[in-house]
Structure formats: structure tokens, C-alpha cells
LORO-520598 format. One record per residue (C-alpha): residue number from 1; residue in one letter; x, y, z. Coordinates in pm, 1 decimal, padded with zeros to 6 digits. Each point is the difference from the previous one (the first is absolute). Example, Ala and Ser with C-alpha at 12.3 -4.5 7.8 and 13.67 -1.06 7.14 Angstrom:
<nodes>
+-----+---+----------+----------+----------+
|   k | r |        X |        Y |        Z |
+-----+---+----------+----------+----------+
|   1 | a |  01230.0 | -00450.0 |  00780.0 |
|   2 | s |  00137.0 |  00344.0 | -00066.0 |
+-----+---+----------+----------+----------+
</nodes>
This chain:
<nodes>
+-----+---+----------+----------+----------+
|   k | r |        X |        Y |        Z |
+-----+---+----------+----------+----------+
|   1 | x |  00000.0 |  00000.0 |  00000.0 |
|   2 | x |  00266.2 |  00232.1 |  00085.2 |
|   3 | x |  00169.9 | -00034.6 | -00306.4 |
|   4 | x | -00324.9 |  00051.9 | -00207.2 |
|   5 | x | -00035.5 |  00343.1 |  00179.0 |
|   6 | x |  00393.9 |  00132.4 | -00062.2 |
|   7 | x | -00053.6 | -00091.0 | -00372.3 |
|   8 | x | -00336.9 |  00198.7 | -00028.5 |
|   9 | x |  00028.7 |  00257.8 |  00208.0 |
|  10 | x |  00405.8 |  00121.3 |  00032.7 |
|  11 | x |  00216.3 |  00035.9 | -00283.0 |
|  12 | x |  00365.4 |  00038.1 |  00109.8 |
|  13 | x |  00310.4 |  00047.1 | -00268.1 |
|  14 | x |  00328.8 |  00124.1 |  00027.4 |
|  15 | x |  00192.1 |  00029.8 | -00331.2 |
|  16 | x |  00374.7 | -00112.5 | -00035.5 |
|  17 | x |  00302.4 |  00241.9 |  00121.9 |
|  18 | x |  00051.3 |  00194.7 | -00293.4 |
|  19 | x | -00361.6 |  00101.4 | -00072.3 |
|  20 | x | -00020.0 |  00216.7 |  00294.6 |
|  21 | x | -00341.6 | -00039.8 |  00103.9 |
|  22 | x | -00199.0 | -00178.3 |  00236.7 |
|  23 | x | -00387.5 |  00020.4 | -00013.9 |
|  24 | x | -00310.3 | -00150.8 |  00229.2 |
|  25 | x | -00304.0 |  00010.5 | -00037.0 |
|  26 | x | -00345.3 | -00116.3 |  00252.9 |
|  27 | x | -00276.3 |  00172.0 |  00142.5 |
|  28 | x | -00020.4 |  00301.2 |  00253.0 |
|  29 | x | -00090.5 | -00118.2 |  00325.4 |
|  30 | x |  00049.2 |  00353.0 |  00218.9 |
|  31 | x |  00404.5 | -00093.0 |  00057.8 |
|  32 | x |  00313.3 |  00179.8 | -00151.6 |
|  33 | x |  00250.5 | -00181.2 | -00185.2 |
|  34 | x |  00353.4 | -00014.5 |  00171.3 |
|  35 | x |  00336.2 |  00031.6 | -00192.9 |
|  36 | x |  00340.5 | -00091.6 |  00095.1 |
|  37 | x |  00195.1 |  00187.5 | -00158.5 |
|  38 | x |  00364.2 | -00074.7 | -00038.4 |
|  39 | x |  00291.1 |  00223.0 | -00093.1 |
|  40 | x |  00099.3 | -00018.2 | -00418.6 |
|  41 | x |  00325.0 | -00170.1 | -00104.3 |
|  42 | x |  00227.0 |  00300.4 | -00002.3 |
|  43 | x | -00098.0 |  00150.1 |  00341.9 |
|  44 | x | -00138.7 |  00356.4 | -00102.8 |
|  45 | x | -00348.4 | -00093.7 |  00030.0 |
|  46 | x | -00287.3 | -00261.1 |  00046.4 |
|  47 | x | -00121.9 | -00251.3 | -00212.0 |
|  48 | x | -00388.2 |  00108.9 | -00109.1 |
|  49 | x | -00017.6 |  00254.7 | -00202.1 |
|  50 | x | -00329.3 |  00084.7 | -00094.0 |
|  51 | x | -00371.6 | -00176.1 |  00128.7 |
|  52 | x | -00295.4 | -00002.4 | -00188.3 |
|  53 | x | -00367.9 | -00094.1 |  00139.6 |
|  54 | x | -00279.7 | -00145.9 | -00266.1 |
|  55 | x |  00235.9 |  00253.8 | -00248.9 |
|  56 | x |  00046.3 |  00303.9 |  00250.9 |
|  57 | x |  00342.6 |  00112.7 |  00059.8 |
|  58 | x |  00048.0 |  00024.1 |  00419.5 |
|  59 | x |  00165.3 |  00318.8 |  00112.3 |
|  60 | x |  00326.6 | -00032.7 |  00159.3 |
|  61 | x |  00105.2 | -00201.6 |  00311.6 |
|  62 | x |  00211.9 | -00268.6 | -00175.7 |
|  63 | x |  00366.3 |  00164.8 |  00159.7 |
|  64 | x | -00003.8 | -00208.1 |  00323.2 |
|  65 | x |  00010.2 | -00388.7 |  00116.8 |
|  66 | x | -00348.6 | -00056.6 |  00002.4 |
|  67 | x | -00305.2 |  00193.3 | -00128.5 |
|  68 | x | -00338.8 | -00038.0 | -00025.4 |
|  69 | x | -00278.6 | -00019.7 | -00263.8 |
|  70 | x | -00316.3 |  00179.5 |  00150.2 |
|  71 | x | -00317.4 | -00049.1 | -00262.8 |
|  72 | x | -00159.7 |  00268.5 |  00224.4 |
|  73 | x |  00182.2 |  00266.8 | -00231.9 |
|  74 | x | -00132.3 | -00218.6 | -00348.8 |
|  75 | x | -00354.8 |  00067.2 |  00148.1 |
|  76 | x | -00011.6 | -00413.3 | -00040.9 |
|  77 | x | -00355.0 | -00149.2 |  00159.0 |
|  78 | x |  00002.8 | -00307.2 |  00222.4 |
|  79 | x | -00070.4 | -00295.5 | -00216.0 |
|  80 | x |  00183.9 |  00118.9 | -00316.8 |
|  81 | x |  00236.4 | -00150.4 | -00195.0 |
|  82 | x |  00378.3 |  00110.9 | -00012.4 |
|  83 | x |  00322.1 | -00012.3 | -00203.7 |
|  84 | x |  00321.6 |  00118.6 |  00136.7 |
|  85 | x |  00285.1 |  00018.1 | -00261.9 |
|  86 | x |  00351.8 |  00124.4 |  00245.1 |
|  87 | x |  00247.0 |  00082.6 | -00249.8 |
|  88 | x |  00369.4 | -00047.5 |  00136.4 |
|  89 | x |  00355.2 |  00052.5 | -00099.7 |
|  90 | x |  00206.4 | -00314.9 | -00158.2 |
|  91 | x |  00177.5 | -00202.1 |  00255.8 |
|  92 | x | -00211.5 |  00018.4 |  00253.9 |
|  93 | x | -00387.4 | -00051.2 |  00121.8 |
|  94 | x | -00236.5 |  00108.4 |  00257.7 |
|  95 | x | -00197.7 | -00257.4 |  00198.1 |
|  96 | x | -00402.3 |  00062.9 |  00029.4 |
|  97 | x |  00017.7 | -00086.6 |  00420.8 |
|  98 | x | -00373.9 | -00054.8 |  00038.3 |
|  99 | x | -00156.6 | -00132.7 | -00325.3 |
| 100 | x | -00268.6 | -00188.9 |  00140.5 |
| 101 | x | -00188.6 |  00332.5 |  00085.1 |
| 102 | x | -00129.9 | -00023.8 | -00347.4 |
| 103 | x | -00128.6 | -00349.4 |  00063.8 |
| 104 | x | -00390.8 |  00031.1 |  00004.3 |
| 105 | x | -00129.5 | -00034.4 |  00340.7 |
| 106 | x | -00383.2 | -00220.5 |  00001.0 |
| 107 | x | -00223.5 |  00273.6 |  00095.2 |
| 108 | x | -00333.8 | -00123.7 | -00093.2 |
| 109 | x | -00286.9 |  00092.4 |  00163.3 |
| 110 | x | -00302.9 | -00302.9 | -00093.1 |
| 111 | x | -00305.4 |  00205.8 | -00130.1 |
| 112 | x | -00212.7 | -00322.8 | -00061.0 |
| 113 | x |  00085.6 | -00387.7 | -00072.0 |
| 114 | x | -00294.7 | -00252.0 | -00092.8 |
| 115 | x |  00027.0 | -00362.6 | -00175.5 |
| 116 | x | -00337.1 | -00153.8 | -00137.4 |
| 117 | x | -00053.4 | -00348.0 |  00002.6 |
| 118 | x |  00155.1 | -00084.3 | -00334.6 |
| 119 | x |  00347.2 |  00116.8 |  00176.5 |
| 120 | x | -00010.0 |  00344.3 | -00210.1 |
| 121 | x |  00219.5 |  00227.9 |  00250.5 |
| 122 | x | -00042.9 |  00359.5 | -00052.2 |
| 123 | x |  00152.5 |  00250.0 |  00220.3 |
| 124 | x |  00047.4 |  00389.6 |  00035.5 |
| 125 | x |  00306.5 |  00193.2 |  00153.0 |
| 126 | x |  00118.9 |  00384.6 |  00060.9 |
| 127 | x |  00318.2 |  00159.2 |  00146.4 |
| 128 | x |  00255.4 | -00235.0 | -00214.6 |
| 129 | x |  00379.9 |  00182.4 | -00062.3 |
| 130 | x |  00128.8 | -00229.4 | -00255.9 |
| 131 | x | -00035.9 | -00246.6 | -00189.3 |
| 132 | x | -00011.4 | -00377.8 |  00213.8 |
| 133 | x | -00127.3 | -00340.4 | -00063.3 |
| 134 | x | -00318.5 | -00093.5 |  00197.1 |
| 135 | x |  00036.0 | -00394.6 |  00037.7 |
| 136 | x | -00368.6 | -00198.4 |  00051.8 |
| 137 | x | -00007.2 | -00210.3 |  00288.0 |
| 138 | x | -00220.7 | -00298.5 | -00002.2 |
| 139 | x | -00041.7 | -00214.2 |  00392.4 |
| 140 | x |  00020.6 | -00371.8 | -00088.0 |
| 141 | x |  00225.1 | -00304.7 |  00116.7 |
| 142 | x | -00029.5 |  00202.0 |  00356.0 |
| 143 | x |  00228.3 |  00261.1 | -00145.3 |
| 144 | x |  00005.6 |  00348.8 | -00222.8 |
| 145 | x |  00074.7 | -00110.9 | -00355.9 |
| 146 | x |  00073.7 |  00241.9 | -00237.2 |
| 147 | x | -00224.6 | -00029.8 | -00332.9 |
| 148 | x |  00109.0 |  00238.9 | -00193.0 |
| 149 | x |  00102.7 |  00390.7 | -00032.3 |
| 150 | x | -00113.1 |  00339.4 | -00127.7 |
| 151 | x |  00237.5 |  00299.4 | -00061.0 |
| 152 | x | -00081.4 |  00301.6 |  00199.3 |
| 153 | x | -00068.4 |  00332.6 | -00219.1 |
| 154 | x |  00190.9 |  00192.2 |  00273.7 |
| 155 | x | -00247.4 |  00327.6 |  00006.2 |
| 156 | x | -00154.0 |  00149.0 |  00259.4 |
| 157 | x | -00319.4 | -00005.0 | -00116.3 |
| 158 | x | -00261.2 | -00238.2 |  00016.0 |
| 159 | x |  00128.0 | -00310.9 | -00207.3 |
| 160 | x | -00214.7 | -00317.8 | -00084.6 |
| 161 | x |  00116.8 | -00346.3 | -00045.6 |
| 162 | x | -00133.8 | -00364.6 | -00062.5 |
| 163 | x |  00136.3 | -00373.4 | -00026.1 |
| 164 | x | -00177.5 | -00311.3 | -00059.4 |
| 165 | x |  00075.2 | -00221.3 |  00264.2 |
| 166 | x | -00008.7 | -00384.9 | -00023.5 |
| 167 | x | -00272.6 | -00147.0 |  00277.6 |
| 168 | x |  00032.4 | -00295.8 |  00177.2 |
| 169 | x | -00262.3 | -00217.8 |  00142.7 |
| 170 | x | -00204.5 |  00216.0 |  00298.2 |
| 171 | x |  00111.0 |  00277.4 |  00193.8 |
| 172 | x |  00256.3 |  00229.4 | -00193.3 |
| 173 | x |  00152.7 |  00292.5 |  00187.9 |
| 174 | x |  00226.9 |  00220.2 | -00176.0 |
| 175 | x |  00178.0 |  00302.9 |  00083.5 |
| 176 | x |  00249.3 |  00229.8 | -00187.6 |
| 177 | x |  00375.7 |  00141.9 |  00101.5 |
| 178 | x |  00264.8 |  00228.6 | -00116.2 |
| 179 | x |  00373.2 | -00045.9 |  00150.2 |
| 180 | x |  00259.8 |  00312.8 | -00106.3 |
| 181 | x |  00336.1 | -00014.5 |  00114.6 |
| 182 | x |  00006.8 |  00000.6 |  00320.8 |
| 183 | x | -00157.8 | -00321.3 | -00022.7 |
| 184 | x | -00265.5 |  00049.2 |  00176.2 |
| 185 | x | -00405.3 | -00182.4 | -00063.3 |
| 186 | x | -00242.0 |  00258.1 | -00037.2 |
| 187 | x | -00322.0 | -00210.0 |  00000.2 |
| 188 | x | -00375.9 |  00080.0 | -00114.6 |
| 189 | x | -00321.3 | -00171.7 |  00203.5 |
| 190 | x | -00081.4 | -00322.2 | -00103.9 |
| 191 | x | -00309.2 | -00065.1 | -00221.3 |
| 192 | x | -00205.8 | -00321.9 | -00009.1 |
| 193 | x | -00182.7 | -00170.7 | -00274.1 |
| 194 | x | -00123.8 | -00408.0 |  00031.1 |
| 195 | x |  00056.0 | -00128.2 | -00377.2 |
| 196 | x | -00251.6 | -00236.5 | -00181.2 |
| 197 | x |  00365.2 | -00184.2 | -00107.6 |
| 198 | x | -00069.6 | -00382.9 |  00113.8 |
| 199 | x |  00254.2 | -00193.4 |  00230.2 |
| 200 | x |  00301.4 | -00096.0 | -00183.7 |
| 201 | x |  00120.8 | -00367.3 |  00107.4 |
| 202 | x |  00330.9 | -00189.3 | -00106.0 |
| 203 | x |  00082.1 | -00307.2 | -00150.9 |
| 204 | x |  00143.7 | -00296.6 |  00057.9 |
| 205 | x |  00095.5 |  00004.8 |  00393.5 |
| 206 | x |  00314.1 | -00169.7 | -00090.4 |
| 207 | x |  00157.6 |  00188.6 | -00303.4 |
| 208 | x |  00265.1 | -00227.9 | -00229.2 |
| 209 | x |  00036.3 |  00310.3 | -00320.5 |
| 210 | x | -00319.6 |  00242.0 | -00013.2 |
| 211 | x | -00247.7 |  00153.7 |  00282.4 |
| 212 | x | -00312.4 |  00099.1 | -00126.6 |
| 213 | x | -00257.7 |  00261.2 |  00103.8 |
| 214 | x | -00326.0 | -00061.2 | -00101.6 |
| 215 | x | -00382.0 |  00127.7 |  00155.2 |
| 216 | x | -00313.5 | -00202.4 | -00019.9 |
| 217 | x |  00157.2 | -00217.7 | -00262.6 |
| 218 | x |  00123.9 |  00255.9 | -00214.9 |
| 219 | x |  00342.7 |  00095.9 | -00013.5 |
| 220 | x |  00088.7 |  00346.4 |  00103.5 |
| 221 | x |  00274.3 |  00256.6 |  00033.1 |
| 222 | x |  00155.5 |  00095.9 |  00344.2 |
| 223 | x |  00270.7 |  00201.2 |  00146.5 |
| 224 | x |  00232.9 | -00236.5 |  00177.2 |
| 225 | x |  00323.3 |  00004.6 |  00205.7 |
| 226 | x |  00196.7 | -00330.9 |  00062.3 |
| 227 | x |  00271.9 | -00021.3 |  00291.9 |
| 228 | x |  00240.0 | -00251.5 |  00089.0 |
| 229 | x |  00014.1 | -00152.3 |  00322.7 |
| 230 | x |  00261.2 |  00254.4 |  00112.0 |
| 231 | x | -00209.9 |  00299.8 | -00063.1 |
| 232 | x |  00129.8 |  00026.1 | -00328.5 |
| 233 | x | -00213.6 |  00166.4 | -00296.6 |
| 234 | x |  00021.3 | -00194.0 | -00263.1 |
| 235 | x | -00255.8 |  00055.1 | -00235.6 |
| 236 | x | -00269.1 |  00248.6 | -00034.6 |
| 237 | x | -00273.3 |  00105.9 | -00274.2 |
| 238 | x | -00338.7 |  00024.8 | -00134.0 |
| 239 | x | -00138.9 | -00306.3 | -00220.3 |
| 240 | x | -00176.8 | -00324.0 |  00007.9 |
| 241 | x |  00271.4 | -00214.2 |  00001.0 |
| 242 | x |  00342.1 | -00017.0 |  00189.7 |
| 243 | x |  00256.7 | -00237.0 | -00136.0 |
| 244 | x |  00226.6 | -00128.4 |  00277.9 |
| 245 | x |  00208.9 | -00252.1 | -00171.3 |
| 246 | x |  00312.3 |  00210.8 |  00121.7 |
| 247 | x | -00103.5 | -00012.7 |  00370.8 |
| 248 | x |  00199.8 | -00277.9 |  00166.2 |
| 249 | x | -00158.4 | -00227.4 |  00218.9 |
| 250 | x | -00176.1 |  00117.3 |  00326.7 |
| 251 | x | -00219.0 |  00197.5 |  00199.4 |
| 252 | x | -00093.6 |  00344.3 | -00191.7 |
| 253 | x | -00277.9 |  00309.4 |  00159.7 |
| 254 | x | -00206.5 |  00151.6 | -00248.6 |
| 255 | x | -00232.4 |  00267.4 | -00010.1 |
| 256 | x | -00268.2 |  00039.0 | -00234.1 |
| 257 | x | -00324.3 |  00203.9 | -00014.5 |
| 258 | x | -00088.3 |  00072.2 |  00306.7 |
| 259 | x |  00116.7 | -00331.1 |  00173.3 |
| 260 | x |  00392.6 | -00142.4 |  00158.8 |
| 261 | x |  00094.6 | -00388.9 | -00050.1 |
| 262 | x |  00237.0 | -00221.8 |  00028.0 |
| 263 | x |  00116.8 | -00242.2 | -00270.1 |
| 264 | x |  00212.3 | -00287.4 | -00047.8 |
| 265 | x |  00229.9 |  00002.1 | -00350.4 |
| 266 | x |  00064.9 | -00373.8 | -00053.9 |
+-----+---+----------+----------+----------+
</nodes>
């Protein structure tokens, strides 16, 4: 998850030594940017030599060890995006001290979140500052399973989402959540819905080379997970059929629908 919110959200590249630049770019969150600011190779003065925010040149400041960017003078809103470009002498090259500041922070407020019975999950937010992945959580196997994800607009205003998600057999409960970098879960409420889906059950109790899912005779598609004895994933999906001819020989949990079992691989 982290990763998947670095790629979206922060873009951070620092060109080779002789290009003499160094440029970031991320969202304002309300914090300045730090530089360190080092000395140029021949002594007579510092390495930066000019700063540019979103394409606005930044008035003096760079003749000292460390300086700082402050988007209050760019007139630069909360929530919107920026691009940094530090140009800098040959030789030598600032460091950005603080980077992360630009990292969108998951401010979502929850306006409304509803799910009918078909598993149709619609949901309204307000207050975001960035752009972040929401991921949709769906309760089953006695834990919070991710089912899939929706990428945040990142606007403060009121922004409206949806995701079909997959029911199980009975009671579904399903919630949504947004971690930013400080890896922190920032949850919704939960939201019910009992499904018309009919009980999933597997076949044969003692699997040789394929487990099969099947409902009132007819054969039908699942989300599974498969672990070894040791606690192990090893295999995990949505179909009808699971071929285990790979699995060596002994005891195996699985979880399907809504339901945990053990099985023996012979």
C-alpha cells in the first residue's frame, strides 16, 4: 500500500552532477520545504542558485547553509499541487531535508456511504488535500479483506465514488479506508447488506488435484485463500475451481465465501 501511495502521489528526481538541478514535486499540505544548502566547489559561495515554485522565481535567501521554501509568499492554497525546480552550481547539490511534507496527508471527512443489496457501494467525501487511494474493505474469514481500490480525486469539495463489491453468502459488512504516509488507517462506518448469494460448499473433503466450489448443484465462482499448515498463504483467488496438484501432501486451511475449513491434500 505504501508503495502504491509514493508512486501516485510524490514524484521525487534529482538529475546527474553536471545538470545542475534538482526538482520535487507533491502536494501542499500547510509545511515549508527545508534546504540544506552546502557550500559550491570553489568556496566563494553556496551551491543553489536560483528556486523556482510551480514556475515562480523565489526572491533571495539562497547565501546561507540552509534556507527555506515558504509557499505562503506563492499565495499557494492547501491541497494544491507543487513543483519545485532548485537550480545549483556543477559539483555540488543541495539536499531537500523534509520532502515528505509534500506527501498528501488523508483528510477526508465521510459525507455519506450506503451499499444496496446487490453490493453496489457508493460513497461521498469533502475536505481531501491530495490525491490518495481509498482501499474497500470487505469483513469475511473473521478478518478485513481488502476487495478492491478507488483513487481519491484529492479536492476539497464534495467528491462521489462507487465500487461493485463481490457478496458472499448472508451478512456482508463493508467499510472503506485511506492510509497516507504516516501509515496510519483512517476508517469509514461499516455498512451492512444480507446478499441473496446462496452458500458456497467445497468438494471433495479429501482433495488428490482439484477443489471445487459449487452451490445447490451448480458450480460457482468464489474468492478463496489456501494456507499451509504453517500459516503460510499459498494460494488465493476468485473462480470455481482450484487446482492443487502442486500442494504437497497434508493438512491445508482454506477460506472461501463466507466459511473457514480444513482440508487434507493426499
Amino acid at each position: 500500500m505504501k508503495n502504491v501511495i509514493f508512486a501516485c502521489t510524490f514524484v521525487f528526481c534529482v538529475s546527474n552532477a553536471f545538470c545542475g538541478v534538482l526538482s520535487i514535486e507533491g502536494t501542499y499540505q500547510g509545511k515549508n520545504l527545508y534546504i540544506q544548502n552546502s557550500m559550491d566547489d570553489d568556496g566563494f559561495g553556496y551551491c543553489a542558485t536560483k528556486v523556482t515554485v510551480n514556475g515562480d522565481i523565489m526572491s533571495g535567501g539562497l547565501s546561507t547553509n540552509t534556507f527555506e521554501i515558504d509557499f505562503a509568499n506563492f499565495n499557494i492554497a492547501i491541497g494544491e499541487p507543487v513543483f519545485i525546480v532548485i537550480d545549483h552550481n556543477d559539483g555540488c547539490k543541495p539536499k531537500i531535508i523534509n520532502p515528505e511534507v509534500l506527501l498528501p496527508k488523508s483528510t477526508f471527512e465521510m459525507a455519506a456511504i450506503n451499499i444496496n443489496a446487490a453490493g453496489k457501494l457508493t460513497w461521498k467525501t469533502t475536505g481531501e488535500n491530495g490525491k490518495l487511494p481509498y482501499n474497500i474493505e470487505q469483513f469475511r474469514w473473521n478478518k478485513w479483506v481488502i476487495v478492491g481500490e478507488v483513487q481519491g480525486k484529492g479536492t476539497k469539495s464534495t467528491n462521489s465514488y462507487e465500487f461493485a463489491v463481490a457478496p458472499h453468502s448472508g451478512i456482508n459488512i463493508v467499510r472503506i479506508s485511506q492510509i497516507d504516509h504516516s501509515g496510519e488507517k483512517r476508517k469509514s462506518k461499516e455498512v451492512k447488506f444480507t446478499s441473496t448469494v446462496p452458500q458456497v460448499s467445497k468438494s471433495p473433503i479429501k482433495v488428490k488435484d482439484v477443489i471445487n466450489f459449487s452451490s445447490k448443484g451448480v458450480s460457482t465462482e468464489t474468492r478463496y485463500e489456501i494456507y499451509d499448515a504453517y500459516g503460510n498463504i499459498v494460494k488465493k483467488g476468485v473462480g470455481s475451481t482450484v487446482n492443487c496438484v502442486n500442494l504437497l501432501r497434508g493438512a491445508y486451511y482454506i477460506n472461501y465465501d463466507n466459511t473457514n475449513e480444513v482440508f487434507i491434500k493426499n
